[in-house]
N, C-alpha and C positions, 0 to 999 in steps of 0.2 A: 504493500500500500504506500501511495507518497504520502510526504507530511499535510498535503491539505487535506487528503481524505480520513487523516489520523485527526486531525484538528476537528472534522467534522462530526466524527463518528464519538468522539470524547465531550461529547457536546450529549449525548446522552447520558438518562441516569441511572440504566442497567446495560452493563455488557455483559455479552455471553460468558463463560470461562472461558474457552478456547481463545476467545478475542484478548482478555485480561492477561492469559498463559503468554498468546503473543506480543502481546506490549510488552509485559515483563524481559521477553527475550530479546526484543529487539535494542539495540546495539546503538542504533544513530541518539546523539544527546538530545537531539529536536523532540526525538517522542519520546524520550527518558521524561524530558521537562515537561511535556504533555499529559502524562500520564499519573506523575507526580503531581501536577496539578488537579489531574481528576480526581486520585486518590483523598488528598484533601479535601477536595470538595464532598466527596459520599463521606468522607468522617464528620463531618461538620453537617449535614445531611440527618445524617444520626445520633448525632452529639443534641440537634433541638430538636428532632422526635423525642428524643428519650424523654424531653423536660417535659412534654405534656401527657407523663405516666399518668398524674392523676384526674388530668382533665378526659382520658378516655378512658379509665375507669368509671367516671358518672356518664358520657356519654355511653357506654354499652347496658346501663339504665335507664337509658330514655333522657337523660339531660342534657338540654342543647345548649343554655346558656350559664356558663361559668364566668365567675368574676374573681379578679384576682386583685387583690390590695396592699397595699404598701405605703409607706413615708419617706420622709426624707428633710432632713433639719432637727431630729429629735437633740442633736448634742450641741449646735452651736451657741453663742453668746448673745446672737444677734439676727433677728430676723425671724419669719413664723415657723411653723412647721407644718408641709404641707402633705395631703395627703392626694392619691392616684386610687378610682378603681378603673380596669378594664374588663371588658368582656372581647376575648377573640374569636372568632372563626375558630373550631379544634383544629389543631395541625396546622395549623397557619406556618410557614417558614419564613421565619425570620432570621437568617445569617447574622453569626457572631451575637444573638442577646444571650443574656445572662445576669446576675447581679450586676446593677447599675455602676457600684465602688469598684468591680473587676473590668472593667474596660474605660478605654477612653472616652474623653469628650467628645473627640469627633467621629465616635462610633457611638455612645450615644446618641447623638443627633441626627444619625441618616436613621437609626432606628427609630429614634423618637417621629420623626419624616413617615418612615413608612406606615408607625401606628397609627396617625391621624387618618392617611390616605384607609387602612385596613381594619382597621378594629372596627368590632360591632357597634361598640359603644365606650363613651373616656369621659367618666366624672373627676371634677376636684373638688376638695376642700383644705381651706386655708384658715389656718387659726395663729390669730396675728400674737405679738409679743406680751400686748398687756392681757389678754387671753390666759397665754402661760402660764406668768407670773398669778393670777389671778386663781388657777382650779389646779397646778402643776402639768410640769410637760405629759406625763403616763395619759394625765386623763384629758389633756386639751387632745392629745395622737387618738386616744379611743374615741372623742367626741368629732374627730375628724374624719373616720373610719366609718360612725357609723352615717356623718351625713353625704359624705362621698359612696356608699353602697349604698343607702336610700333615695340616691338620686339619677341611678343613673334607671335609663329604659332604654330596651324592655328591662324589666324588672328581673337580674340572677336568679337562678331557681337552684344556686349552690354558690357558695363563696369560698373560697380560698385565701387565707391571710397570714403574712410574714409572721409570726411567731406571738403576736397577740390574740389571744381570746378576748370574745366578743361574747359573750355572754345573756345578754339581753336581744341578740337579734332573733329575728325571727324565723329567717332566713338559714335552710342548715349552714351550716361554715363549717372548715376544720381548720385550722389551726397545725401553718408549719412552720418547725423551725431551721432557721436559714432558706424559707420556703422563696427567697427571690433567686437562690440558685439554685433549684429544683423544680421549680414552677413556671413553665412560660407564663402564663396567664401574671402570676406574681410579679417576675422578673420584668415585663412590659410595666405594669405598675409602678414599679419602682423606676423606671428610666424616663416615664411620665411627670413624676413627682422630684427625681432628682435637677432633669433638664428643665422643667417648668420654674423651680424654684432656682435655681441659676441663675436664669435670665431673670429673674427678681432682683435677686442680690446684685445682677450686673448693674440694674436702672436704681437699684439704693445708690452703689457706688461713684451714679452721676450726682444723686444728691448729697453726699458725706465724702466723699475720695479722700481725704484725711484716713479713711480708717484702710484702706485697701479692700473693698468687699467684692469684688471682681475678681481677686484672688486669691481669698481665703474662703469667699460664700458666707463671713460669718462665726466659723470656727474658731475655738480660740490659737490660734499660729503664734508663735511669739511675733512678728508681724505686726499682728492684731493688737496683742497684750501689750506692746509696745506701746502702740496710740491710743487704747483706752487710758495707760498709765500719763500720755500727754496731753490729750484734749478731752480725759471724762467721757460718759459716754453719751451716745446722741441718742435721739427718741425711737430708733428699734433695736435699741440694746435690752436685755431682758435684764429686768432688775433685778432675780430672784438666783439667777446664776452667779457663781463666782467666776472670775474677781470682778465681777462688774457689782456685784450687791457689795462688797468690801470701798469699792470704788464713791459712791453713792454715798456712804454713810459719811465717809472722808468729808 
């Protein structure tokens, strides 16, 4: 075969064995690199099958629509914490998602891209700083959970959530831990709420740029802790956190 019919034919996403047996033996670097490249791609093929084990498990009961939830800002100094649910298509393929904190930004963001164009459905809820400080961060993230899964439609008829129980919903849910790398439906969730809340903290840091929040998000970074320690802190600073509540009382 020349290499354009090898380019072509790796363009699929099953090959026979016999076809595989002869890639493997062929010799010229052109279809080594081709072939190497296919191989990755069916790993990675199967690497986000695998993540929606549990969403077809409730689909082979009859449930079409799973929600999957997540946060993102539970530990910063500064700014809300926001919460993602989504509902996907099952099997939906999404290249390269996973927990949000294991890949980059700018894989983040073509994935965040495609979940707009693809999901069923993408609710948010944002629960701002004096929120926080007000009922604490545990319970502003659960009251953010449950108004982001009471809002989206159609209405989940199973939820799925990163390691908090949800107690009071009505909705079954189960409850996973590290459920954003184990769970597509989760893991979209989470890349929802991380890249939404981003470009938050990017437009605070048009209005504070003193504090750096564009690249820190928030967090406390020594950075950060630097410029709360020189300019106190400003009005989405959470007062109930340290060292900003230490800050405050100064």
């Amino acid at each position: 075969m020349t290499i354009k019919e090898i380019e072509i034919l790796v363009k699929q996403k099953d090959l026979k064995a016999e076809t595989i047996t002869a890639l493997t033996n062929d010799t010229r670097s052109a279809v080594q690199r081709l072939f190497r490249k296919w191989e990755r791609e069916q790993n990675e093929i199967q690497r986000v099958d695998a993540l929606y084990k549990y969403e077809y498990q409730f689909q082979k009961q009859g449930i079409e629509y799973i929600a999957g939830v997540d946060e993102a800002g539970r530990g910063p100094l500064a700014g809300p914490v926001f919460v993602a649910s989504v509902i996907l298509p099952i099997g939906l393929y999404i290249p390269k998602i996973n927990d949000s904190k294991k890949i980059s930004a700018k894989v983040r963001e073509s994935i965040y891209e495609l979940l707009i164009k693809e999901a069923i459905a993408i609710e948010r809820s944002i629960v701002d700083e004096k929120t926080i400080d007000r009922i604490n961060i545990y319970q502003a993230t659960i009251n953010g959970m449950y108004n982001a899964i009471l809002s989206l439609k159609p209405k989940p008829q199973q939820v799925l959530i990163d390691a908090v129980p949800l107690e009071q919903l009505e909705i079954p849910s189960l409850s996973l831990i590290k459920g954003d790398a184990i769970s597509a439906s989760i893991a979209a969730a989470s890349i929802v709420a991380k890249v939404e809340r981003d470009h938050m903290m990017d437009e605070y840091d048009k209005m504070y740029p003193e504090y750096g929040f564009a690249q820190h998000k928030g967090y406390g970074t020594a950075q950060h802790v630097a410029a709360l320690k020189k300019y106190g802190p400003c009005p989405i600073h959470r007062r109930s956190f340290e060292p900003v509540k230490s800050l405050v009382k100064c």
